[in-house]
N, CA and C of each residue as an Amber inpcrd file, in Angstrom:
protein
   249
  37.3800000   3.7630000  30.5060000  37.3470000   3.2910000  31.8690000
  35.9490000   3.4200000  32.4700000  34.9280000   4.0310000  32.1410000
  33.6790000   4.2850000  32.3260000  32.8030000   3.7140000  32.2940000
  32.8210000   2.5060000  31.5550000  32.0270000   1.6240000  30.7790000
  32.0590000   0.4220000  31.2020000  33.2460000   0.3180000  32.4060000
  33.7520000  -0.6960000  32.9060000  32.1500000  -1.3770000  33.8960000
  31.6280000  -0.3560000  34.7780000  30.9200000  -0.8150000  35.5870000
  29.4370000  -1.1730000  34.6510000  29.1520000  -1.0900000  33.2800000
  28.6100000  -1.4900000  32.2510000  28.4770000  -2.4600000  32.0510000
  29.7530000  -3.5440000  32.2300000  29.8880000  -4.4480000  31.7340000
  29.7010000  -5.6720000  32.7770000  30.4370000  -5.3600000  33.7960000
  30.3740000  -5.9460000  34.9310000  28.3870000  -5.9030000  35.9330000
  28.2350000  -4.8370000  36.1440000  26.7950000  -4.7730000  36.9420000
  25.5110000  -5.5140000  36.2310000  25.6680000  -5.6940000  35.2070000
  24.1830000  -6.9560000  34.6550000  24.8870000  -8.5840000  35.1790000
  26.0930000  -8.7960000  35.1200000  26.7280000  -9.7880000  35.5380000
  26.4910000 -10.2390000  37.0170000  26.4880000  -8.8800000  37.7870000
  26.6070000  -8.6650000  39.3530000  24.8200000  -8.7520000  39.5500000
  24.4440000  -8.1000000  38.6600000  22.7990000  -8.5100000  39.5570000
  22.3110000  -9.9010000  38.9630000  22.6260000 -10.3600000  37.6730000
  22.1840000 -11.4610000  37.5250000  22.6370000 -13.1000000  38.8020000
  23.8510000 -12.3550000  39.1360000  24.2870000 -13.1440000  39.9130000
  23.9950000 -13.0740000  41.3150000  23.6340000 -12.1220000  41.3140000
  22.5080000 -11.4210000  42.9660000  21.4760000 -12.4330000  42.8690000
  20.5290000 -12.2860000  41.6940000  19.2450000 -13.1500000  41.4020000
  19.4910000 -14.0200000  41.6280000  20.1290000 -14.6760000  40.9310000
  20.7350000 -16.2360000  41.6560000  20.4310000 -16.7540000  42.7060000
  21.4810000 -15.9060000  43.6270000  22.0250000 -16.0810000  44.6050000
  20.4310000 -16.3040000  45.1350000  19.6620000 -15.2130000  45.2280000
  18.6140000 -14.8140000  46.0920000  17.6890000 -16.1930000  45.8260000
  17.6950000 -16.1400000  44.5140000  16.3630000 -17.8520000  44.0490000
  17.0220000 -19.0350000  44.8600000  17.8410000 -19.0720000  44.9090000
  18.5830000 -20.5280000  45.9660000  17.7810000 -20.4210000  47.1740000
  19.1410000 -19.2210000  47.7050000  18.6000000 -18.9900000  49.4410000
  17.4340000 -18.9140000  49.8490000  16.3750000 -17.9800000  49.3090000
  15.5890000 -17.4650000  49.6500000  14.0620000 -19.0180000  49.2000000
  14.5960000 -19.3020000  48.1300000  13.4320000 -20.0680000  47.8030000
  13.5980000 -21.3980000  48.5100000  14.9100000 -21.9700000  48.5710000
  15.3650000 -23.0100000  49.0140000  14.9980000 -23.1110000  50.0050000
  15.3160000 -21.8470000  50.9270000  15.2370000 -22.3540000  52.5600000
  14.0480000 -22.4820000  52.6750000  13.1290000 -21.1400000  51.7130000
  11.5580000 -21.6600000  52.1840000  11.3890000 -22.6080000  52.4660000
  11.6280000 -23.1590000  51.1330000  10.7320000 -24.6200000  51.1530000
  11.1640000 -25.7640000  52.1160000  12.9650000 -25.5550000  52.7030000
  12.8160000 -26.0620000  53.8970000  12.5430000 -26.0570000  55.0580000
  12.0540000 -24.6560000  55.0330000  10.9940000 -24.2410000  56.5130000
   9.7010000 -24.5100000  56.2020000   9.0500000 -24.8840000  54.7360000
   7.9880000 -25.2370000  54.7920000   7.7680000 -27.0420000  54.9480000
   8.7020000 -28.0520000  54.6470000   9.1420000 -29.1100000  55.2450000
   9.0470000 -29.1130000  57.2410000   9.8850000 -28.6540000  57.6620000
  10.2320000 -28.2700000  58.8270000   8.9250000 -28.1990000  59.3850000
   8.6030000 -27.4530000  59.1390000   7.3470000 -26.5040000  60.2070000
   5.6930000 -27.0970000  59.2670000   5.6500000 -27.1740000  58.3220000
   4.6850000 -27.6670000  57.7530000   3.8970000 -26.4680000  56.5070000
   3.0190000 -26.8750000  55.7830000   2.5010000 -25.2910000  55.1690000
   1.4620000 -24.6880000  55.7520000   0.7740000 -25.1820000  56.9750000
   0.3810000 -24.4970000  57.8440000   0.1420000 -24.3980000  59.2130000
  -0.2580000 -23.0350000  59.7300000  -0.6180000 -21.8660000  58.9180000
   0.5120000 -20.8650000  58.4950000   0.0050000 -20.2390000  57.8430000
   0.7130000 -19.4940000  57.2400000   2.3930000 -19.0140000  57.6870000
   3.2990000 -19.5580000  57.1220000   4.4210000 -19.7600000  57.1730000
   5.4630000 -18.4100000  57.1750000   6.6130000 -18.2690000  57.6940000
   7.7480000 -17.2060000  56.4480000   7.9860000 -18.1670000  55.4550000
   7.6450000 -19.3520000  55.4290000   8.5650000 -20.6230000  54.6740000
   7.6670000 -19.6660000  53.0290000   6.3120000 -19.7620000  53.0830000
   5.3850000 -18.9570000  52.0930000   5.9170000 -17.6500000  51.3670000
   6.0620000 -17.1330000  52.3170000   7.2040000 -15.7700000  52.1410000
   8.6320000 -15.8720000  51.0670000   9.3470000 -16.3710000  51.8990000
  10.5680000 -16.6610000  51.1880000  10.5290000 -17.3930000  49.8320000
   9.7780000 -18.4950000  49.4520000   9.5470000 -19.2940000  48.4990000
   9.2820000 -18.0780000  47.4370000   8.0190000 -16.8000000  47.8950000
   7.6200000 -16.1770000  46.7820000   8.4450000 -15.1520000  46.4610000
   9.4220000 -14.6360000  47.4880000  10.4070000 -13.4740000  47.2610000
  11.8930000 -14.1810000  46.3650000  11.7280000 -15.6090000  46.4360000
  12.6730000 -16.0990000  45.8230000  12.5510000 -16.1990000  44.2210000
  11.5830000 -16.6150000  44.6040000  10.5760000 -17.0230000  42.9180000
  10.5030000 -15.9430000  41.9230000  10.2850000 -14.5450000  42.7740000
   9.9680000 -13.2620000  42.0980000  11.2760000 -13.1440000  41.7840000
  12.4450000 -13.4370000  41.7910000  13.5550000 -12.8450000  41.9980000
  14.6140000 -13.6380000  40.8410000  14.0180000 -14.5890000  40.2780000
  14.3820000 -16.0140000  39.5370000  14.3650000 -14.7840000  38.1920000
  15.9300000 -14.7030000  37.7040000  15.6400000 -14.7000000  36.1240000
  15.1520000 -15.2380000  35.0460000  14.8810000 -16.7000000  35.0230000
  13.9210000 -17.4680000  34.6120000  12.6100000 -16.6970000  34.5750000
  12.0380000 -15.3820000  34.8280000  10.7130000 -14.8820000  34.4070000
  10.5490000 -13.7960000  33.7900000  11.2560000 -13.3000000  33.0320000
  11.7470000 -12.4670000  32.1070000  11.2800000 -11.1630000  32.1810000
  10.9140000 -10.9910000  33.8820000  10.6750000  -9.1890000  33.6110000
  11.8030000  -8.3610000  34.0920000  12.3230000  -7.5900000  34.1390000
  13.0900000  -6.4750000  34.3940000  13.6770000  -6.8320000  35.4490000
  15.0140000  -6.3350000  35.5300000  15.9770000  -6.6880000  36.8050000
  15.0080000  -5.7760000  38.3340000  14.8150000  -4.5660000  37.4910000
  13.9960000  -3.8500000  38.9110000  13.3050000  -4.2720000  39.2050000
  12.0100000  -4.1350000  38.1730000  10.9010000  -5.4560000  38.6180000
  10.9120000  -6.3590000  39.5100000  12.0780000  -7.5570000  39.2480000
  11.8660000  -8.5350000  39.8850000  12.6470000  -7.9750000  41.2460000
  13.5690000  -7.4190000  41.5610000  13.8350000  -6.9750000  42.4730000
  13.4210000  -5.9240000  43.7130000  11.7810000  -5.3740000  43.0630000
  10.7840000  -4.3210000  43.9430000  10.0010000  -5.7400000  43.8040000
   9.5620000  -6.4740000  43.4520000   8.7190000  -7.5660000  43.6930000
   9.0510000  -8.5070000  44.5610000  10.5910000  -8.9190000  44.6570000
  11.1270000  -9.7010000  45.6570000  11.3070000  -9.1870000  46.8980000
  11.8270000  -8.0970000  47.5010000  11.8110000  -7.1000000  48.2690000
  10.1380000  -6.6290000  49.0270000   9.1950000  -6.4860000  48.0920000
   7.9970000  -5.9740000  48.9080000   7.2620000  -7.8040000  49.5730000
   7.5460000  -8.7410000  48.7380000   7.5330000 -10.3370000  49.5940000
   8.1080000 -10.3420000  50.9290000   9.6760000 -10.3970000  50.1560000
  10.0020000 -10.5170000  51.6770000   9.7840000  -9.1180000  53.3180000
   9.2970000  -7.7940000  52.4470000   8.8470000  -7.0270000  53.9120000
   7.3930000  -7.4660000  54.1510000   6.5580000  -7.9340000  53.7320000
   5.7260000  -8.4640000  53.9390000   5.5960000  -9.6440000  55.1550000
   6.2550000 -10.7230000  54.7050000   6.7250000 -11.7950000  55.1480000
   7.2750000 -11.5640000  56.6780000   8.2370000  -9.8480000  56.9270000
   8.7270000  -9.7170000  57.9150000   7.6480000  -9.3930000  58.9420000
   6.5680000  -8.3780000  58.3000000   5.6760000  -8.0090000  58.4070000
   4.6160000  -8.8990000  59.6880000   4.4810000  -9.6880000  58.5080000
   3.5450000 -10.6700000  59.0610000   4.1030000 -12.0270000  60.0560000
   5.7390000 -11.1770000  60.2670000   6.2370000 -12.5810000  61.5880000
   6.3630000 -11.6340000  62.7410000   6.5260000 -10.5170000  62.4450000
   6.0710000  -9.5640000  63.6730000   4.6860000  -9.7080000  64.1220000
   4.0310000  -9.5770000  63.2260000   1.9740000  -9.3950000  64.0830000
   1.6950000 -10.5880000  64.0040000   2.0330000 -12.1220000  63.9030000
   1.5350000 -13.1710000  64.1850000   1.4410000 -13.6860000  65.8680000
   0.6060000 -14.2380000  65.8920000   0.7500000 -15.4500000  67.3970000
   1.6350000 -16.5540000  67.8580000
């Protein structure tokens, strides 16, 4: 019974990744449509926290998930101190 969450949790984050490369990259790029690519966008943001996050790049589930994560606080980052 132990082994259960073994089997299931590479399933569950691969499907997290997913999820995240859609939303996250998708919408970018339709806020970068929307609003234009400049200046400097969240549309920029999201596109790269999505991208990082794409199993399609074959590094480590953590990896891509401390890489997607420090994008998007960044991104938050920089929609707080903008004009």
């Amino acid at each position: 019974m132990s082994d259960t969450p073994r089997r299931w949790l590479p399933i569950a984050g691969e499907a997290a990744a997913w999820l995240w490369t859609l939303l996250a990259a998708g919408g970018g790029t339709l806020l970068l449509i929307e609003r234009g690519p400049w200046p400097l966008t969240n549309g920029w943001f999201a596109v790269a926290s999505g991208l990082a996050a794409c199993p399609l790049n074959r590094l480590s589930g953590r990896t891509r998930f401390a890489a997607a994560f420090l994008i998007w606080l960044a991104g938050q980052i920089a929609r707080r101190v903008s004009f």
